[in-house]
C-alpha positions in Angstrom: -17.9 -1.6 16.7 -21.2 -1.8 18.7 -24.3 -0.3 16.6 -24.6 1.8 19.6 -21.5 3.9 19.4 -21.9 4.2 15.7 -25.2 5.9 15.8 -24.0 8.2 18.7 -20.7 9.0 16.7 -22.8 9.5 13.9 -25.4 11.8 15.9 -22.7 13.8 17.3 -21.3 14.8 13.4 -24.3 16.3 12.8 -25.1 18.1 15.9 -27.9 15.8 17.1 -29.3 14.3 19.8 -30.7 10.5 19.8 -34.5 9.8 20.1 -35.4 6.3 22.0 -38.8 4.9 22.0 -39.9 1.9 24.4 -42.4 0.0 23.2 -43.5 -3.7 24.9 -42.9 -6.7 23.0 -46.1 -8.3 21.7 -48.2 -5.6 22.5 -50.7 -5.2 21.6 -50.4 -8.5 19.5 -47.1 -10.8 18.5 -47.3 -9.4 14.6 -47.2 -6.1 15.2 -44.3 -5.5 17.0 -41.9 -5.6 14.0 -43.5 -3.0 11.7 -43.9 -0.7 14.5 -40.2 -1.1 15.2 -39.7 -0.4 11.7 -42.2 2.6 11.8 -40.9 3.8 14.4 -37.5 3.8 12.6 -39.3 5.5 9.5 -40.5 8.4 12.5 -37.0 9.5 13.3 -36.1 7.1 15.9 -32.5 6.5 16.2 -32.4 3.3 18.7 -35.2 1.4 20.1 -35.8 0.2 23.6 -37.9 -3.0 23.3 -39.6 -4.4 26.7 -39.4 -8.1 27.5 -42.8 -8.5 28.9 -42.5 -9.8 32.9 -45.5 -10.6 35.3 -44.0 -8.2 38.1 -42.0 -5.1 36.3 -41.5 -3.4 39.4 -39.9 -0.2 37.9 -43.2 -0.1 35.3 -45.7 2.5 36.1 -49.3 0.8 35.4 -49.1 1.7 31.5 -46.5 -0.4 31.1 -47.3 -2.6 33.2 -51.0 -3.2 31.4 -48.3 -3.7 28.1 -46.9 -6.7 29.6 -50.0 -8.1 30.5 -51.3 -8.2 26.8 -48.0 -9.6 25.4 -48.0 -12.2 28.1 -51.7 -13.3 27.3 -50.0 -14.5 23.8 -47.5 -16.0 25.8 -44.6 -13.8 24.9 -40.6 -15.2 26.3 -37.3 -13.7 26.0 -36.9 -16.5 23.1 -39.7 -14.7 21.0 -38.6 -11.2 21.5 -35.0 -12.3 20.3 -37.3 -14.2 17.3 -38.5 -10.3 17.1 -35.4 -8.9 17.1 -34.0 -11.3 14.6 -36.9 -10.5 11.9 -36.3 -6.4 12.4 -33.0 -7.3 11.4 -34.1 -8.4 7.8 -34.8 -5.2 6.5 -32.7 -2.9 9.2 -28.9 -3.6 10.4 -28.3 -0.6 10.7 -30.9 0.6 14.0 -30.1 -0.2 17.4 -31.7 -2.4 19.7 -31.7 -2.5 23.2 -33.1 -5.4 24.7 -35.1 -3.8 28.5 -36.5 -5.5 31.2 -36.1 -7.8 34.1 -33.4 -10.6 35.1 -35.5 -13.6 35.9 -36.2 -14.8 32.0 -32.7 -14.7 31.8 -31.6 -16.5 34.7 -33.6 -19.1 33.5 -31.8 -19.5 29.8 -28.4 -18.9 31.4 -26.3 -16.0 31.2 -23.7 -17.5 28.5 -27.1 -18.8 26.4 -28.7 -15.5 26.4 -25.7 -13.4 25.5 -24.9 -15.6 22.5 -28.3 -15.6 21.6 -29.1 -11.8 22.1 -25.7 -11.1 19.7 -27.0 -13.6 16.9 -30.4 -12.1 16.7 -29.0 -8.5 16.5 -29.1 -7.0 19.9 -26.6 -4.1 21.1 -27.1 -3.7 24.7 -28.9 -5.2 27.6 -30.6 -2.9 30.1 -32.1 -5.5 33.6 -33.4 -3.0 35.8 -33.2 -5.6 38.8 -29.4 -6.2 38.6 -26.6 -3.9 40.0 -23.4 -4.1 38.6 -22.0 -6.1 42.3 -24.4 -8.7 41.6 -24.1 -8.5 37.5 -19.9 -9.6 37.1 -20.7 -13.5 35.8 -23.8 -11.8 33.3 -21.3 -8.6 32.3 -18.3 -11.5 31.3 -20.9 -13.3 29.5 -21.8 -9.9 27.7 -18.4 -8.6 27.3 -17.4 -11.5 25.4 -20.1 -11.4 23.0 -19.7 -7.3 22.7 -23.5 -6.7 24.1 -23.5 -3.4 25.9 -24.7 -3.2 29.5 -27.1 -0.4 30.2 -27.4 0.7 33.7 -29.8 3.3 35.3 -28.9 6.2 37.4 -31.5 7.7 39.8 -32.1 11.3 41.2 -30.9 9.9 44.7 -27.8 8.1 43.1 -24.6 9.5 45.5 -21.2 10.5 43.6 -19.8 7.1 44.9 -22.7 5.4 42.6 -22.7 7.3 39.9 -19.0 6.6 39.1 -19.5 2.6 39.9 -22.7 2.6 37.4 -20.6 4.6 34.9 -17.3 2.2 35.3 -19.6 -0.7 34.7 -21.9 0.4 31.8 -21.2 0.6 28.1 -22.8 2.1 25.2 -24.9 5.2 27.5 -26.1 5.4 30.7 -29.5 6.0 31.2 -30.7 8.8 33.8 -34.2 8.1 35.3 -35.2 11.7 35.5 -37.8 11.4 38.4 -38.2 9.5 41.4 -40.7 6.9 41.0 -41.7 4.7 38.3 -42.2 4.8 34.4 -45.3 7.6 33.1 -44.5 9.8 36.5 -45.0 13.0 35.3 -43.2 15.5 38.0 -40.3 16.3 35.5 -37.6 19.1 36.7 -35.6 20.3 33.5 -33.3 22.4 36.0 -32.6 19.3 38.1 -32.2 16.9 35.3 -29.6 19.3 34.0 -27.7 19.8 37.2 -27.5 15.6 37.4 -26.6 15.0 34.2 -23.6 18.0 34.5 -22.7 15.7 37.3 -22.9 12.3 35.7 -20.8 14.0 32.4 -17.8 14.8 35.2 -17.4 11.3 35.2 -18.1 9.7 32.1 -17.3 10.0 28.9 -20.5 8.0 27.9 -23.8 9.5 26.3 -26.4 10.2 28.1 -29.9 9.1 27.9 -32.7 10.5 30.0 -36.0 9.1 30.4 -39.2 8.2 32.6 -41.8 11.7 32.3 -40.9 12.5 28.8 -44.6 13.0 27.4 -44.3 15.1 24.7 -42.2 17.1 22.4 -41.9 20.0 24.3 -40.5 17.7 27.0 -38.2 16.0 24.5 -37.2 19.3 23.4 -36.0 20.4 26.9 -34.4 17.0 27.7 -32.3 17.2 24.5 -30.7 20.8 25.3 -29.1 18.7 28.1 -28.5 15.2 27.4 -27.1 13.2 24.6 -30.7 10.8 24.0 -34.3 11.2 25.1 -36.2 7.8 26.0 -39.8 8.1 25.6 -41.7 5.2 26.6 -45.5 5.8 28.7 -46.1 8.4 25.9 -46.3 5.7 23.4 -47.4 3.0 24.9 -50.5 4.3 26.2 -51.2 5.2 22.6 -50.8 1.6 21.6 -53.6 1.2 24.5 -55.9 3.3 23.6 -55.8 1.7 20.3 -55.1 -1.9 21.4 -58.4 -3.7 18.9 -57.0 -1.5 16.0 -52.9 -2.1 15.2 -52.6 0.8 12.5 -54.5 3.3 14.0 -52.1 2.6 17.8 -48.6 2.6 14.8 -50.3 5.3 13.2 -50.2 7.0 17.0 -47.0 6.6 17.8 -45.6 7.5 14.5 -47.4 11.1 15.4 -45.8 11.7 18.3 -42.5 10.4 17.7 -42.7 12.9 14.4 -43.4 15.6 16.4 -41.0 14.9 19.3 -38.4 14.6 16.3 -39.2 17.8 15.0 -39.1 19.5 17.9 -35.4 18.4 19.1 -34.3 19.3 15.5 
């Protein structure tokens, strides 16, 4: 069984709701990306979202996008980040992973290539936010056979129609972008999130994750009465900014907010 559905299975014994951080691969540098993975872990995080840096991550508010732009100065691929992933996996087999970001790097290693490799370095699930599932059936086989979730993101504006082909086609969660607009947005509705995510749940039996505006723990507190898993990502990347020249002080950072985020959803 997929990691994934293990720590939801597991989550849902004990009353609890799953905590996500995203942080960028290789940022702020290529050797710290591992122990924060693992700190984060250590924090109370129950899967981890890790960025493959792109030069245009169109659905990346401009935190994120400054992330990609320091891993990419040390020249971070996909290959590296699955390096990444493979090292994590070392010391923690147990943690998801959930590879996110763009379909381009992938094209370019070949769907059947980067399935294979994604499952041998230890990643659960895929999320390309510039694929939808009508363009996605040769990369989903390829995925399928190799027992690599498929994330998929629902929107605000997604229709009934949508939400149900998104659902049909995803594995593992789905993942509701709770605002319109990009990552670190900060207009975040509790009563509308709720009302979409009673919507999505008449057609899924899937978790729920719900992300983009979650900033702090009072946030991740409100999300969590709701949903199944709260994805933070801005939050903590922009701590890793701030303290880009000084790695433990930007771990030491997000460690402190993920704690408290933790705390706070119980």
């Amino acid at each position: 069984m997929n990691r994934i559905n293990v720590r939801f299975d597991k989550l849902k014994e004990i009353g609890r709701k799953a905590l996500i951080p995203y942080v960028t691969a290789g940022d702020p540098t290529p050797q710290t990306t591992v122990p924060l993975m693992h700190a984060m872990v250590g924090a109370g995080a129950n899967i981890i979202e890790l960025g493959v840096p792109f030069s245009d991550p169109m659905a990346d508010g401009p935190v994120i996008q400054r992330a990609s732009e320091r891993a990419l100065k040390h020249n971070i691929s996909l290959r590296d980040v699955l390096s990444m992933v493979t090292t994590f996996r070392k010391m923690d087999d147990i943690t998801p992973v959930v590879l996110m970001g763009y379909l381009n790097p992938i094209e370019i290693m070949g769907y059947e290539c980067f399935a294979e490799q994604a499952k041998q370095a230890g990643v659960d699930g895929v999320l390309i936010v510039d694929i939808p599932p009508e363009e996605a059936t040769d990369l989903l086989a390829a995925l399928q056979k190799v027992e690599v979730y498929p994330i998929f993101l629902l929107a605000p504006t997604s229709t009934p129609e949508r939400i149900k082909l998104i659902c049909d086609a995803a594995n593992g969660f789905v993942y509701y972008v709770a605002i319109k607009g990009v990552t670190g947005a900060s207009h975040l509705d509790i009563s509308e999130v709720a009302a979409k995510v009673a919507e999505i749940r008449q057609v899924t039996d899937l978790p729920i994750g719900v992300g983009f505006g979650i900033k702090d723990a009072e946030t991740a507190e409100q999300i969590s009465k709701v949903a199944d898993a709260v994805v933070v990502g801005s939050a903590l990347v922009s701590r890793i900014e701030a303290h880009a020249d000084e790695p433990q002080k930007a771990k030491n950072s997000v460690v402190e907010l993920l704690l408290s985020m933790r705390k706070a959803m119980g």
